[in-house]
PQR file of N, CA, C, O and H, with PARSE charges and radii, in Angstrom:
ATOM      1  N   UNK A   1       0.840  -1.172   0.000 -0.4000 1.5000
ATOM      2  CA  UNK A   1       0.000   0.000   0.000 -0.0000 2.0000
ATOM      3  C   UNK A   1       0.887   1.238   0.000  0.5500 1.7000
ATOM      4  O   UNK A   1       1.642   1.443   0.950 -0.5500 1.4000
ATOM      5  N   UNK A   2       0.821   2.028  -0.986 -0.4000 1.5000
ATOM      6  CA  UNK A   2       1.448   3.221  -0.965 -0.0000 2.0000
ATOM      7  C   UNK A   2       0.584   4.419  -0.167  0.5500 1.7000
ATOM      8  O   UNK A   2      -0.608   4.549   0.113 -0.5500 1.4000
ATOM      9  H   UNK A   2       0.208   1.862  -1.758  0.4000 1.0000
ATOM     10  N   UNK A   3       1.819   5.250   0.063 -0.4000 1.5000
ATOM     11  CA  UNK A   3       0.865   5.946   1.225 -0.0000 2.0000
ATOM     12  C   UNK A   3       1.687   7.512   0.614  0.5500 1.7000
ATOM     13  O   UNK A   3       2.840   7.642   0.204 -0.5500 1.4000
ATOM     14  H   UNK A   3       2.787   5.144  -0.164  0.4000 1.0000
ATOM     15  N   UNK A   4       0.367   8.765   0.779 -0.4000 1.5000
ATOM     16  CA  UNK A   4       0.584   9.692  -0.140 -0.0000 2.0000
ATOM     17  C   UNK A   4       1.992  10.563   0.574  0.5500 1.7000
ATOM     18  O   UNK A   4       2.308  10.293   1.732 -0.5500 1.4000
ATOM     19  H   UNK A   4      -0.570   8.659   1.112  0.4000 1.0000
ATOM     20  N   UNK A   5       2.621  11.398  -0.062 -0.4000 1.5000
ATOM     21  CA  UNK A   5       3.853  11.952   0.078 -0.0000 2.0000
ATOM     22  C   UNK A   5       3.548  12.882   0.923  0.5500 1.7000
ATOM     23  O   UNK A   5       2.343  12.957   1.162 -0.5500 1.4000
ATOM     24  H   UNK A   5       2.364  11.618  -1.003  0.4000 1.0000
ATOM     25  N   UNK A   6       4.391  13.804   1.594 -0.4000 1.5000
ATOM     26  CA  UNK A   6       4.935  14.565   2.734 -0.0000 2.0000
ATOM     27  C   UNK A   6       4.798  15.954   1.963  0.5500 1.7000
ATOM     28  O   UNK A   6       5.859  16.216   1.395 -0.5500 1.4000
ATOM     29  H   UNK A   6       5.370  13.743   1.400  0.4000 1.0000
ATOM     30  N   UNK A   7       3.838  16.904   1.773 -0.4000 1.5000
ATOM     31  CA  UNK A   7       3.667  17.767   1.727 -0.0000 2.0000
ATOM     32  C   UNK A   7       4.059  19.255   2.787  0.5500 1.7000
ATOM     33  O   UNK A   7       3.265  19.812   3.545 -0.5500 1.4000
ATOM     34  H   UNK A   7       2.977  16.692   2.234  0.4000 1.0000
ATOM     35  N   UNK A   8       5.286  19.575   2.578 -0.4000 1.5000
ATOM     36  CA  UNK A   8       6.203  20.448   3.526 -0.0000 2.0000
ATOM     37  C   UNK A   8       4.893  21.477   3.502  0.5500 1.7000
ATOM     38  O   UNK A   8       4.084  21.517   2.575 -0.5500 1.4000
ATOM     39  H   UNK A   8       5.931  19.122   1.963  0.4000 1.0000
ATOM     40  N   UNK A   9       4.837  22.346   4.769 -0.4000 1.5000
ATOM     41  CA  UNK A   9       4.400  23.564   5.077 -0.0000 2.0000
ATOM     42  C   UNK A   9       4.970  24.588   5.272  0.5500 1.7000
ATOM     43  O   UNK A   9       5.732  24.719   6.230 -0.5500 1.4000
ATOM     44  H   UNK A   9       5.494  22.314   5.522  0.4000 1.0000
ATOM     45  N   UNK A  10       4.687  25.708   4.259 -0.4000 1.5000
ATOM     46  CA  UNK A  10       5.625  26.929   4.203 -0.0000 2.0000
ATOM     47  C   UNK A  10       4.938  27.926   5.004  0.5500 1.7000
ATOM     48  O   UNK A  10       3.776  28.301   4.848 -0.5500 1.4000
ATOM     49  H   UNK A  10       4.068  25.602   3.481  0.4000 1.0000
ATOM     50  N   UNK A  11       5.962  28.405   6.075 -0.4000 1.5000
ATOM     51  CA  UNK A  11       5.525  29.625   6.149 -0.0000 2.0000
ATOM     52  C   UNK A  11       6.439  30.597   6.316  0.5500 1.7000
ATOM     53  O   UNK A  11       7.201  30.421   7.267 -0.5500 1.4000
ATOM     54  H   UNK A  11       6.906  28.099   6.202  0.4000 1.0000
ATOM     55  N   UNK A  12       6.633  31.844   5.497 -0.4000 1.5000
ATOM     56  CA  UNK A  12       7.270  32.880   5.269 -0.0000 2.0000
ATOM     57  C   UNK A  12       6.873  34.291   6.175  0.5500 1.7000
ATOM     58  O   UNK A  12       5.953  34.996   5.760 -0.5500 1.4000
ATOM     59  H   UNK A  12       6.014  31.988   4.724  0.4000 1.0000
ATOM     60  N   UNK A  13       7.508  34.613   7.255 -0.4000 1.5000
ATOM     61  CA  UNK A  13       6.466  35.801   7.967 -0.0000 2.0000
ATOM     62  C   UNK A  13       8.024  36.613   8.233  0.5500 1.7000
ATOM     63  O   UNK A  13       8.345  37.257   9.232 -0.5500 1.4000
ATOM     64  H   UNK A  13       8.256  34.040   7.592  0.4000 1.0000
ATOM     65  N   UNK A  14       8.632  36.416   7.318 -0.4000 1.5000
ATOM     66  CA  UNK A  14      10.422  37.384   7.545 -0.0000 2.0000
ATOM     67  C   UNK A  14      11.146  37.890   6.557  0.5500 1.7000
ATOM     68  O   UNK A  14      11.114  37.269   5.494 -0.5500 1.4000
ATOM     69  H   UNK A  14       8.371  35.894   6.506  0.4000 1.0000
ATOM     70  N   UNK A  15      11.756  38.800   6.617 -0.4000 1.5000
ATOM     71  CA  UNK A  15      13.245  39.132   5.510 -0.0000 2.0000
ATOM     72  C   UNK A  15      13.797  38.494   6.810  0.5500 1.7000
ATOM     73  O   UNK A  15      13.659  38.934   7.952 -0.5500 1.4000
ATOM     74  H   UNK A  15      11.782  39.304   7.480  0.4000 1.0000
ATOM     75  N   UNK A  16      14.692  36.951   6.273 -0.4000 1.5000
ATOM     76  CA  UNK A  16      15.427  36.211   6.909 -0.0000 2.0000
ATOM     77  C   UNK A  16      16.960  37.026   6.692  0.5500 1.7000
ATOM     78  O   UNK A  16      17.591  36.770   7.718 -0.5500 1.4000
ATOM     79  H   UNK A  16      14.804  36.593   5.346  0.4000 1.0000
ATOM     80  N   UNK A  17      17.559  37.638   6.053 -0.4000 1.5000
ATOM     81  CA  UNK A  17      18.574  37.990   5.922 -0.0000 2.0000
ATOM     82  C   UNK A  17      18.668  39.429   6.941  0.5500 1.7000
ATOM     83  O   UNK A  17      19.711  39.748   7.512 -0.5500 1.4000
ATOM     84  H   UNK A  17      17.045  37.846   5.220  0.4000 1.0000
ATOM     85  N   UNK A  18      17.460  40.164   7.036 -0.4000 1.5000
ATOM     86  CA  UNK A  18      17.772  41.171   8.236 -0.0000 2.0000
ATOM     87  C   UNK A  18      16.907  40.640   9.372  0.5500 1.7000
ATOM     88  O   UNK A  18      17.030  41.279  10.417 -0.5500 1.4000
ATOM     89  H   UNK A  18      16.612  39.905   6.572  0.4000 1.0000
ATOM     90  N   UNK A  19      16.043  39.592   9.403 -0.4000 1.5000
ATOM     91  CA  UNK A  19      15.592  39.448  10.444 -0.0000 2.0000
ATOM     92  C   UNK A  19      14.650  39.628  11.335  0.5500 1.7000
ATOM     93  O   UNK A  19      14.406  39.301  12.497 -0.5500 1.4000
ATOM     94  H   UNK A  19      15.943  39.072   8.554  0.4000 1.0000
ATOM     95  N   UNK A  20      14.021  40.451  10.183 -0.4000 1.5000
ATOM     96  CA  UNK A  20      12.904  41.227  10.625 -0.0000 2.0000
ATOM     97  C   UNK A  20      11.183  40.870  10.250  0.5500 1.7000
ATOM     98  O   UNK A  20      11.040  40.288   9.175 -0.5500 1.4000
ATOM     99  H   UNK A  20      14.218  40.717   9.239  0.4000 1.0000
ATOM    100  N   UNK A  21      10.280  41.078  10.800 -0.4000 1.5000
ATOM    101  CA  UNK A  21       9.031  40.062  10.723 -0.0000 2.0000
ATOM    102  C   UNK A  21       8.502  41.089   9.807  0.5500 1.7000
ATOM    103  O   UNK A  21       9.097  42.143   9.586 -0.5500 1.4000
ATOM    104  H   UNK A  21      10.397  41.551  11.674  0.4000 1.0000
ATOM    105  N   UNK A  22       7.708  40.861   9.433 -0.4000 1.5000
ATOM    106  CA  UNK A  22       6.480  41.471   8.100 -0.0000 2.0000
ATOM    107  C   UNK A  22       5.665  42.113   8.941  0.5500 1.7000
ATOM    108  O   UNK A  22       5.397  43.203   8.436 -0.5500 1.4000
ATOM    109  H   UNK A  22       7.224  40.004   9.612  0.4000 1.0000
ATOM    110  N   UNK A  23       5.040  41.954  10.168 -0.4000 1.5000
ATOM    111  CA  UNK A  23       4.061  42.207  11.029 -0.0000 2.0000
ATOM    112  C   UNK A  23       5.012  43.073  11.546  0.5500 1.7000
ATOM    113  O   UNK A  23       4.402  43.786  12.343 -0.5500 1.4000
ATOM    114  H   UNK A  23       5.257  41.069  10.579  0.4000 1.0000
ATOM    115  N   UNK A  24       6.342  43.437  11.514 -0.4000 1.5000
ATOM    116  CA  UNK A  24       6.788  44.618  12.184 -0.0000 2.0000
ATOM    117  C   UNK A  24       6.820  45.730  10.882  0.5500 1.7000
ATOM    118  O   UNK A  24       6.323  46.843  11.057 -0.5500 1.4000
ATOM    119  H   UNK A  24       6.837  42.858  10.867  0.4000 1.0000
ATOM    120  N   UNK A  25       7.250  45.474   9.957 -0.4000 1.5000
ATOM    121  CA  UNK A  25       7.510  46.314   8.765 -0.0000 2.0000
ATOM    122  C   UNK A  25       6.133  47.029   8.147  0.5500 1.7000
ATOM    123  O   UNK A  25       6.105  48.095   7.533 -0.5500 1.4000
ATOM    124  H   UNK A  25       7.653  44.570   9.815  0.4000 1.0000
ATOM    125  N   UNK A  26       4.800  46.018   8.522 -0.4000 1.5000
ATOM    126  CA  UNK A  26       3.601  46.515   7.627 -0.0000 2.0000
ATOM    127  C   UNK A  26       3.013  47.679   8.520  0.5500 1.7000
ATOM    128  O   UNK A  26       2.110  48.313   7.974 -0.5500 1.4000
ATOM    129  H   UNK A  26       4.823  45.151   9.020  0.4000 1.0000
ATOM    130  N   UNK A  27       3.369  48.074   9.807 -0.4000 1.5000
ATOM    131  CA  UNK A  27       2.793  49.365  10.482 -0.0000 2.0000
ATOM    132  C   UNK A  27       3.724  50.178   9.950  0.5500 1.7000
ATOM    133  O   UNK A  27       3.158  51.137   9.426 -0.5500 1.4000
ATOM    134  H   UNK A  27       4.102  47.559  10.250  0.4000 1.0000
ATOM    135  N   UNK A  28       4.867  50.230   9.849 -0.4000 1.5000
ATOM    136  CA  UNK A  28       5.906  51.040   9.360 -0.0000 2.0000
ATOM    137  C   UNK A  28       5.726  51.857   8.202  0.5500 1.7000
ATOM    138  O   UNK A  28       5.928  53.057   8.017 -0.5500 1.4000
ATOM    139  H   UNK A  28       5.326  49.450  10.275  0.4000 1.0000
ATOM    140  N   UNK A  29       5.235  50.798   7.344 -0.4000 1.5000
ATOM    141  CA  UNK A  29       5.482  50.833   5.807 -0.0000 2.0000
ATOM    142  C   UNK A  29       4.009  51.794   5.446  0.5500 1.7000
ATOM    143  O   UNK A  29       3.865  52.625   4.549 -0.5500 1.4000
ATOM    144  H   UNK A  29       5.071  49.823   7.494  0.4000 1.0000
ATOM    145  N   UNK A  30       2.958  51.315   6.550 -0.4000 1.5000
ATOM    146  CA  UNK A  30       1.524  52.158   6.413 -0.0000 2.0000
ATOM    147  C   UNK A  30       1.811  53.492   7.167  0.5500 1.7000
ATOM    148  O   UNK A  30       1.387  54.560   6.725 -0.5500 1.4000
ATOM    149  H   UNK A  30       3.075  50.641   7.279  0.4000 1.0000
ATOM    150  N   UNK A  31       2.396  53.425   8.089 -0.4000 1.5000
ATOM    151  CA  UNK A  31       2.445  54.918   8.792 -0.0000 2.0000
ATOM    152  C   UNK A  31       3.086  55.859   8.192  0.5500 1.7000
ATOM    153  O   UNK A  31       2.634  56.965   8.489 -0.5500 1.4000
ATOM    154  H   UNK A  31       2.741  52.558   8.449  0.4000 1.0000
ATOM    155  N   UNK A  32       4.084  55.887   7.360 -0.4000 1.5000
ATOM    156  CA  UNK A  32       5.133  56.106   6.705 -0.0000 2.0000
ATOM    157  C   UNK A  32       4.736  56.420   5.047  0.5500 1.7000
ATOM    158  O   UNK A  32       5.360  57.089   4.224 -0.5500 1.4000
ATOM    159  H   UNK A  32       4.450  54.989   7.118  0.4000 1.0000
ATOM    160  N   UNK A  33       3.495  55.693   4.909 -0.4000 1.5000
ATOM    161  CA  UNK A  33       3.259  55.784   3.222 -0.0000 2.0000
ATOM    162  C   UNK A  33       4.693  55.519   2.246  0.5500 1.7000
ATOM    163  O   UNK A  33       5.000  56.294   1.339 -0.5500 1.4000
ATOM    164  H   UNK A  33       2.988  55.149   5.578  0.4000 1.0000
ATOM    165  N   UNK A  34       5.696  53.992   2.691 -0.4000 1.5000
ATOM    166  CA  UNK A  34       5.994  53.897   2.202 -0.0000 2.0000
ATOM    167  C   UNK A  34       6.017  53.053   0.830  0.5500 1.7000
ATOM    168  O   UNK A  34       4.981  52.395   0.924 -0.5500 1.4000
ATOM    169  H   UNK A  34       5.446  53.363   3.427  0.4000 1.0000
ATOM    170  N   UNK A  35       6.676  52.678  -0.499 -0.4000 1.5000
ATOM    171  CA  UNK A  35       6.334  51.813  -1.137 -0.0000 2.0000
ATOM    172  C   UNK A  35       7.716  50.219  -0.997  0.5500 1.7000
ATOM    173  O   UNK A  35       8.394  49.802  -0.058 -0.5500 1.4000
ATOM    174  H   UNK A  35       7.518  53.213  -0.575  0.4000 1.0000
ATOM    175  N   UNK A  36       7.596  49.872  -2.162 -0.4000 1.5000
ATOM    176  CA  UNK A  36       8.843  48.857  -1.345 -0.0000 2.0000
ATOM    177  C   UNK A  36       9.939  49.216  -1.641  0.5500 1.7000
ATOM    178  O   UNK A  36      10.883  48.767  -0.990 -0.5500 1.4000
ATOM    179  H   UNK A  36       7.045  50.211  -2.925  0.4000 1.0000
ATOM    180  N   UNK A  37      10.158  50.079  -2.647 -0.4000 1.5000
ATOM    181  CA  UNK A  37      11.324  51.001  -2.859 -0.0000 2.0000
ATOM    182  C   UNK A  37      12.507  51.783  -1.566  0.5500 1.7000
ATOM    183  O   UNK A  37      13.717  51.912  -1.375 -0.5500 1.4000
ATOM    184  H   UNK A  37       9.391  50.443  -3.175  0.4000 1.0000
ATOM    185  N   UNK A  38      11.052  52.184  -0.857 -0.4000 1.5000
ATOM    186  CA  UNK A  38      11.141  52.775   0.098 -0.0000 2.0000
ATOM    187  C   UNK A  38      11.584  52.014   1.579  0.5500 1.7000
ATOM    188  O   UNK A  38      12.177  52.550   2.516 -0.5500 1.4000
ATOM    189  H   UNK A  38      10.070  52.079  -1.012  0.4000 1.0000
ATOM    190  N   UNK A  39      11.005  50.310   1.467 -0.4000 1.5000
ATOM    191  CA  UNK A  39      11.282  49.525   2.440 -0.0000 2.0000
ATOM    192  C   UNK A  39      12.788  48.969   1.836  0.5500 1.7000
ATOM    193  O   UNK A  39      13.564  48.781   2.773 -0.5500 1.4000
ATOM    194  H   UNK A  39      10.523  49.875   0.706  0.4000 1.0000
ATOM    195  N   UNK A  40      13.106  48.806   1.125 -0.4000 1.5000
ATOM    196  CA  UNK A  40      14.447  48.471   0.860 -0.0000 2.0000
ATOM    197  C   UNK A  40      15.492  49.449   1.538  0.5500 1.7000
ATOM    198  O   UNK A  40      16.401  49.163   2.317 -0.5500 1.4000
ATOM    199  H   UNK A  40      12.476  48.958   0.364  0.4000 1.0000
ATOM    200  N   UNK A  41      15.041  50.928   0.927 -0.4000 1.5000
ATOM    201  CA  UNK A  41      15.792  51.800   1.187 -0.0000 2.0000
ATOM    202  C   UNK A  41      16.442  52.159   3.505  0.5500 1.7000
ATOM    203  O   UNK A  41      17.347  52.465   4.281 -0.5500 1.4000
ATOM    204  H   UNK A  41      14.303  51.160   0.294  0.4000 1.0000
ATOM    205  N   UNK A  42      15.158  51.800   3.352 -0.4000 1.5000
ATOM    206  CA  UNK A  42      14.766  52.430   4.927 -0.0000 2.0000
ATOM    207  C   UNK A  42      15.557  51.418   5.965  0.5500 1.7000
ATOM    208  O   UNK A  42      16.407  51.765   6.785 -0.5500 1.4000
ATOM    209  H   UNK A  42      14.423  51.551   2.722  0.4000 1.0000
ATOM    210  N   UNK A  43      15.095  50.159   5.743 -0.4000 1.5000
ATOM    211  CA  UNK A  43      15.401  49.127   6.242 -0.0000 2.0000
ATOM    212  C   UNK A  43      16.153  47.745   6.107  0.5500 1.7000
ATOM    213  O   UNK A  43      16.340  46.756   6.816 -0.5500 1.4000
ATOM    214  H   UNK A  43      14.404  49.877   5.077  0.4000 1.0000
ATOM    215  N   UNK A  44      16.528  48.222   4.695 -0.4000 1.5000
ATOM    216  CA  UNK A  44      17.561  46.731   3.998 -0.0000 2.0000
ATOM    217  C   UNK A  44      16.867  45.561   3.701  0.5500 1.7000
ATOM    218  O   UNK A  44      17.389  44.496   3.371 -0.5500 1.4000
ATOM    219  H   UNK A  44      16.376  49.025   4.119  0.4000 1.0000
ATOM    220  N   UNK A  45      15.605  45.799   3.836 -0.4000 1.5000
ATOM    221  CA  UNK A  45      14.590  44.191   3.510 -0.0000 2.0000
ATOM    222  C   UNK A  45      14.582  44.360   2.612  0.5500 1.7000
ATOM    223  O   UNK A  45      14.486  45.440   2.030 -0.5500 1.4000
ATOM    224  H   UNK A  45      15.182  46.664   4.104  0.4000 1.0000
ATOM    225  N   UNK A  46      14.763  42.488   1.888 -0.4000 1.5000
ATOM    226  CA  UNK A  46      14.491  42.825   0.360 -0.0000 2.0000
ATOM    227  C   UNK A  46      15.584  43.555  -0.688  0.5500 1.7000
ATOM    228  O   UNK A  46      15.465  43.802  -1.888 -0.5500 1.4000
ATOM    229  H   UNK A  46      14.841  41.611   2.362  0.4000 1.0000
ATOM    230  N   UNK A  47      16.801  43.827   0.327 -0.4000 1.5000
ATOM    231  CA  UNK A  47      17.843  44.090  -0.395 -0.0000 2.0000
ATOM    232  C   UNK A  47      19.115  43.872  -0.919  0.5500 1.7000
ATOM    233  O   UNK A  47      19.891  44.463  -1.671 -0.5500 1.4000
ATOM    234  H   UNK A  47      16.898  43.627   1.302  0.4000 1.0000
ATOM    235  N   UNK A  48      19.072  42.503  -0.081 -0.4000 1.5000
ATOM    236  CA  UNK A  48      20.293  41.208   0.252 -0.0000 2.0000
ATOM    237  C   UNK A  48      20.084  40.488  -1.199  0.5500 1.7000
ATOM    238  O   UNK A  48      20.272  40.724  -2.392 -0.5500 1.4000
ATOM    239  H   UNK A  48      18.442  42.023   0.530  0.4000 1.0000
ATOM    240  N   UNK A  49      19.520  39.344  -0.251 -0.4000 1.5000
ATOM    241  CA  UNK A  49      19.401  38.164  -1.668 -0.0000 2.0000
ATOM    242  C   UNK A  49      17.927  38.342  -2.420  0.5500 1.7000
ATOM    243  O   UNK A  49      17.650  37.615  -3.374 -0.5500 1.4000
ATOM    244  H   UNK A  49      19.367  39.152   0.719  0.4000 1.0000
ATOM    245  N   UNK A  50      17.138  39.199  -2.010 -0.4000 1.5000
ATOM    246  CA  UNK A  50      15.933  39.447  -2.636 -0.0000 2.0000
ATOM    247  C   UNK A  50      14.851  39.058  -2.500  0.5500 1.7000
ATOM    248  O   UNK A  50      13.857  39.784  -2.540 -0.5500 1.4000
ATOM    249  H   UNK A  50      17.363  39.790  -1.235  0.4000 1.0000
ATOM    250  N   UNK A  51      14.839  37.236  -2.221 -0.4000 1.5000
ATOM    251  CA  UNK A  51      13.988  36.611  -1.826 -0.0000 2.0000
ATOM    252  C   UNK A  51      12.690  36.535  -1.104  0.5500 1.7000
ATOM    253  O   UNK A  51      12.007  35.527  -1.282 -0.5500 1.4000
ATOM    254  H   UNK A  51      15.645  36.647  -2.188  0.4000 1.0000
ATOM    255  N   UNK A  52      12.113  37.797  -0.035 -0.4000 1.5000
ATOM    256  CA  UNK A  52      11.409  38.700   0.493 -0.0000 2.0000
ATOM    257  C   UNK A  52      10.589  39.533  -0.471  0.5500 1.7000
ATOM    258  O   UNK A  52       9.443  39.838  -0.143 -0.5500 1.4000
ATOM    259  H   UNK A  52      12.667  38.617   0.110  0.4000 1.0000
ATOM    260  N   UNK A  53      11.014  39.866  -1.463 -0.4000 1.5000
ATOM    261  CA  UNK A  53      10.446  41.190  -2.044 -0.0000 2.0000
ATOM    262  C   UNK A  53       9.163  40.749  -2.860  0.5500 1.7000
ATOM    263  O   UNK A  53       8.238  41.561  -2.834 -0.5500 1.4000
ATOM    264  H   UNK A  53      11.945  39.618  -1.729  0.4000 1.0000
ATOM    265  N   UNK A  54       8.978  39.647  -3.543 -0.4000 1.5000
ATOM    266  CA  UNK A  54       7.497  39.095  -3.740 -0.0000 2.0000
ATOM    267  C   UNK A  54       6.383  39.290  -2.070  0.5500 1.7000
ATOM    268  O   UNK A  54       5.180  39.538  -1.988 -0.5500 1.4000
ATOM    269  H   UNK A  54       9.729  38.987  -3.564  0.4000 1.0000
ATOM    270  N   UNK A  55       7.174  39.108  -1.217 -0.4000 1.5000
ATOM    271  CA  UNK A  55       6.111  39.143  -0.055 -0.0000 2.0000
ATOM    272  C   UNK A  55       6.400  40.471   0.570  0.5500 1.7000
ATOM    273  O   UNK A  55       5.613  40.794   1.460 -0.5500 1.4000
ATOM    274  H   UNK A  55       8.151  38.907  -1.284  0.4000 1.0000
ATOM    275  N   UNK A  56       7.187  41.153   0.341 -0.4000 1.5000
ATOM    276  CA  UNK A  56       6.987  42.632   0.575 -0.0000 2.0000
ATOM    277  C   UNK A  56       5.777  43.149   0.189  0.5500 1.7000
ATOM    278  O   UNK A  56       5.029  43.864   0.857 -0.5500 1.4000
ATOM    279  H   UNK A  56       7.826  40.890  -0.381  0.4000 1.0000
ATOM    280  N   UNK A  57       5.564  42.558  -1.443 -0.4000 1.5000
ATOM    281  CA  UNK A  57       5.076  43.456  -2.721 -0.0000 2.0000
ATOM    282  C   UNK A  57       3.436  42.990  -2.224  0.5500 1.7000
ATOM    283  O   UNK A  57       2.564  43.835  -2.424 -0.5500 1.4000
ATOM    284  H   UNK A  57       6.172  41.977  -1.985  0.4000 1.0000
ATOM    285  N   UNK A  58       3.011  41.619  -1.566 -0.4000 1.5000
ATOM    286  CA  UNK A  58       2.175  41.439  -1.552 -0.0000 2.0000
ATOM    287  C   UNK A  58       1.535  41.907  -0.346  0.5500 1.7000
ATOM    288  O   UNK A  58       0.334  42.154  -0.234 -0.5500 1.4000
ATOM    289  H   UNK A  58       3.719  40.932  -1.403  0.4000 1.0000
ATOM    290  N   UNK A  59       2.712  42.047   0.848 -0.4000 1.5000
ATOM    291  CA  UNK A  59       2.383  42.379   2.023 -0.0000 2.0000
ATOM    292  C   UNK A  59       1.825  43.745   1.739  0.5500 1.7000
ATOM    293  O   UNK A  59       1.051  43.897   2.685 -0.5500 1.4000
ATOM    294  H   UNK A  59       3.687  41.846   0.757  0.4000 1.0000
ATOM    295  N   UNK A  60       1.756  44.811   1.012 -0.4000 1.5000
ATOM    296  CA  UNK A  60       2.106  46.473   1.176 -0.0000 2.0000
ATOM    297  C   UNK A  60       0.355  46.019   0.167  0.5500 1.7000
ATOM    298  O   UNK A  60      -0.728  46.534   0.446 -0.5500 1.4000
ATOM    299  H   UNK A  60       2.384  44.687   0.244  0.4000 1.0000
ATOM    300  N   UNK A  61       0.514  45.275  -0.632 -0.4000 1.5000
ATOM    301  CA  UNK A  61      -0.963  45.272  -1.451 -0.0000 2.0000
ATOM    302  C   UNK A  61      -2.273  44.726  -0.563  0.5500 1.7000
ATOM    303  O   UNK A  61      -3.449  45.003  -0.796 -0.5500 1.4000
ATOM    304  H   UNK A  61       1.393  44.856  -0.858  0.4000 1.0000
ATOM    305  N   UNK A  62      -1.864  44.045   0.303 -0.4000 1.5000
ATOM    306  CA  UNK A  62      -2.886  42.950   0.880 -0.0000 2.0000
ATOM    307  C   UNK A  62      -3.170  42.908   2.209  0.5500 1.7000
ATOM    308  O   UNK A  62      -4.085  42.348   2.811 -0.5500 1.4000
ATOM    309  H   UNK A  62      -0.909  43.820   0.492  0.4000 1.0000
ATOM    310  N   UNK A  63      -1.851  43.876   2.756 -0.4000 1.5000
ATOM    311  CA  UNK A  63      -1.672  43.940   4.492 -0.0000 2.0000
ATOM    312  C   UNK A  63      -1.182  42.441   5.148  0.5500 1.7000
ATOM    313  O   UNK A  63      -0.953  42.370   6.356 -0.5500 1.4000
ATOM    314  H   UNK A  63      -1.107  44.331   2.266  0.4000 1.0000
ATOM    315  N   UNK A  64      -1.036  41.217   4.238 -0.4000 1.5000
ATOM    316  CA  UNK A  64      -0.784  39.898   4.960 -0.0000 2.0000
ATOM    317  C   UNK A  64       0.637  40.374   4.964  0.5500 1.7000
ATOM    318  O   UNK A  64       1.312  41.233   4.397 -0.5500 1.4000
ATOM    319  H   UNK A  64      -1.223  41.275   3.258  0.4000 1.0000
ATOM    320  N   UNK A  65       0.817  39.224   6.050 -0.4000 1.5000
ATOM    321  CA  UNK A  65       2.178  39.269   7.051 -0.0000 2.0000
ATOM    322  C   UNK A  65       2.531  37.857   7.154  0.5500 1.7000
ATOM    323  O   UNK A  65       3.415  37.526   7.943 -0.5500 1.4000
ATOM    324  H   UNK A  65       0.268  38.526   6.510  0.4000 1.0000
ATOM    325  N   UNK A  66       1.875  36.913   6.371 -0.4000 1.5000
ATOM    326  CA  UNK A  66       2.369  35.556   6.839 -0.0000 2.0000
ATOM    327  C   UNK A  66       1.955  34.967   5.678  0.5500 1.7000
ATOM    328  O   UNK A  66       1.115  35.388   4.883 -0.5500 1.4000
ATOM    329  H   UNK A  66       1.157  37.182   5.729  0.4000 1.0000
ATOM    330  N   UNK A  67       2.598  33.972   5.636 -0.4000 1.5000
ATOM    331  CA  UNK A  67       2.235  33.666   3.972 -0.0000 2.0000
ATOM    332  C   UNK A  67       2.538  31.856   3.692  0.5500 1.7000
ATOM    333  O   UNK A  67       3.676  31.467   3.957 -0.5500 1.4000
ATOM    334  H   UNK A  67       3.281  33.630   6.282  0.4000 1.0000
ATOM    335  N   UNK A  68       1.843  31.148   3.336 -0.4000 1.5000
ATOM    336  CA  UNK A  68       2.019  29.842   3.272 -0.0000 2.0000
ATOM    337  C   UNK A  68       2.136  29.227   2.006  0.5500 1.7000
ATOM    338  O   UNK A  68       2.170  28.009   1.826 -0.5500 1.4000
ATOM    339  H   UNK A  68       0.919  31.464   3.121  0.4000 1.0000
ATOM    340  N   UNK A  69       2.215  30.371   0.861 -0.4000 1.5000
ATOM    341  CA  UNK A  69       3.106  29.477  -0.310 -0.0000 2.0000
ATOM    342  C   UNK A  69       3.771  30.367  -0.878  0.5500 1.7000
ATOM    343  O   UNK A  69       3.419  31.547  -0.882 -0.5500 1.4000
ATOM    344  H   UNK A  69       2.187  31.359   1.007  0.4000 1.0000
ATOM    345  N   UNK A  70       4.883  29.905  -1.470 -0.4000 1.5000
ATOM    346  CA  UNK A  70       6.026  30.500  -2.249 -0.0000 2.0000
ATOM    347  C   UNK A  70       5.770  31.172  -3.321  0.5500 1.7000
ATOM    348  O   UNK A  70       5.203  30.630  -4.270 -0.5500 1.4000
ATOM    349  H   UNK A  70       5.169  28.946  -1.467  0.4000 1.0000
ATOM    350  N   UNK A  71       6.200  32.644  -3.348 -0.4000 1.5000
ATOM    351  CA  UNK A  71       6.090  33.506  -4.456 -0.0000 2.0000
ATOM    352  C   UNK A  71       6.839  33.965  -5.190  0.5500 1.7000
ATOM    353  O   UNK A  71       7.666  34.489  -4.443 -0.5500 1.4000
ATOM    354  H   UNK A  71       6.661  33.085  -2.578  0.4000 1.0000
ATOM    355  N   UNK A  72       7.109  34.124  -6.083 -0.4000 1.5000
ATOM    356  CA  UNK A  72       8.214  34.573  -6.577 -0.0000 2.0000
ATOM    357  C   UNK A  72       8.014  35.578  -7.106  0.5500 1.7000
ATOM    358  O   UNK A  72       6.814  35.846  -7.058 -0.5500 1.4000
ATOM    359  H   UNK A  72       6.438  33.699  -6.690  0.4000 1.0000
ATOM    360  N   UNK A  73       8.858  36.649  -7.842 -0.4000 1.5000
ATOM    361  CA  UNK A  73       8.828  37.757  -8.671 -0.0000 2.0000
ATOM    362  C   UNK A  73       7.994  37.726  -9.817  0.5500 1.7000
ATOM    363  O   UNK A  73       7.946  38.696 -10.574 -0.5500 1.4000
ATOM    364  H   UNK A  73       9.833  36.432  -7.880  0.4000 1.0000
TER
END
């Protein structure tokens, strides 16, 4: 009997390279009227390896802060 595969659970709620949570950046980014231009600039998220900046882009559109599948550019 085969038995179905191991479906990993993603969850993304960081710029892992500065460390910083999405739920800290999205009051920032609203109080501030910034765009993600502006969160790169301000704070270095999203400015390393990049990897963040699909969930920047969606965080600043959508207000989510946590995210359970992979986005890319």
């Amino acid at each position: 009997m085969a038995t179905a595969p191991v479906v990993p659970i993603v969850s993304v709620t960081m710029c892992v390279c500065r460390r910083t949570p999405f739920a800290r950046l999205l009051p920032l980014a609203r109080e501030r009227g910034w765009a993600l231009e502006d969160i790169l600039r301000e704070t270095g998220c999203g400015d390393n390896c990049g990897l963040c900046r699909p969930y920047l882009r969606r965080m600043l559109a959508t207000g989510q802060t946590a995210f359970t599948e992979l986005l890319t550019d």
